[in-house]
C-alpha positions, 0 to 999 in steps of 0.5 A: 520527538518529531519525525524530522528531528529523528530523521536528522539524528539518523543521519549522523548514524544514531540507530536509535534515532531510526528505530521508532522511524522504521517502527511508524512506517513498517506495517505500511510499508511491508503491506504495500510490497505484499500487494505487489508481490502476494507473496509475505516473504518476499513482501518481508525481503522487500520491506527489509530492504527499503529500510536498509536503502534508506537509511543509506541514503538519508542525506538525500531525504528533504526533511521538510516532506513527510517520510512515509511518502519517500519510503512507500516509493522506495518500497514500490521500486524495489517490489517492481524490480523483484516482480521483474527479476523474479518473473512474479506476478502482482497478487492481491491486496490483503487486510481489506477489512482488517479493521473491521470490529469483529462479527456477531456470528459465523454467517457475519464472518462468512460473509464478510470472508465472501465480500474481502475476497471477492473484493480483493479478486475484483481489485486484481484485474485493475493494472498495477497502476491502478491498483497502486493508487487505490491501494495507497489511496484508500487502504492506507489512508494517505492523502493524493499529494502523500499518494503522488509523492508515493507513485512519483507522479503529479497529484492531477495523474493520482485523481485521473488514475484514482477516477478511472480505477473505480469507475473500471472497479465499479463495473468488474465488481457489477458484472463480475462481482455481485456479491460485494453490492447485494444488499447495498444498493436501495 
């Protein structure tokens, strides 16, 4: 069954329906919210609590977009209200390299443990807004257009801040990250 055709059979209260919805998009969801919040609890709350409001305001979703855009925006305001009321500050991003086949050695895994690090220590010093974009971007895959529904922006404002983010990330990972290019550069 198609996701709209799920969605509209949410809507008149079938929780059936809404299952295989919030099993697509919890992984997405919840890893966005451990980004903006570096904590997996709050990261669960937060995720826990995107699902609950949408379900509850489904007659307000346009079926002709795709959800994941819709929740991931859902996601992104809840973790920043949190983040706010709760004086926290944003962490990290997590699975860098989650998909990554497994290593041949323990000096592969070290390495790449050194590299997922530093690279998730250099994408910390961006600003949120940055690092919402690169993180929705890049590391779940979606599309500029699915990254600016996500962000609630025009898709021009997720190219310039996509832009400026990793020429800002190319030179933090140069003078403070070296690590991540040794090796890379010819």
């Amino acid at each position: 069954m198609d996701e709209s055709t799920l969605i509209r059979r949410a809507r008149t209260g079938d929780a059936d329906a809404w299952e295989p919805l919030v099993s697509a998009h919890q992984d997405a969801v919840f890893r966005l919210s451990y980004l903006l919040l570096g904590d997996p609890d709050d990261a669960e709350d937060v995720a826990q609590e995107t699902f609950l409001r949408a379900w509850n305001h489904l007659d307000r979703f346009d079926t002709a977009r795709p959800l994941r855009p819709w929740l991931l925006s859902i996601a992104s305001n809840l973790a920043s209200n949190w983040r706010r009321s709760a004086g926290r500050y944003l962490s990290a991003l997590t699975r860098a390299f989650r998909y990554e086949p497994p290593p041949a050695s323990i000096e592969e895994t070290s390495a790449q443990r050194m590299q997922a690090s530093g690279l998730w220590k250099a994408i910390q010093t961006l600003n949120t807004a940055d690092q919402q974009a690169v993180y929705l971007r890049y590391f779940l895959d979606l599309s500029v257009a699915d990254t600016a529904d996500a962000l609630q922006i025009a898709e021009g404002t997720v190219k310039s801040r996509l832009s400026r983010a990793l020429k800002k990330l190319q030179n933090i990972i140069r003078e403070d990250f070296p690590i991540l290019i040794e090796g890379q550069e010819s």
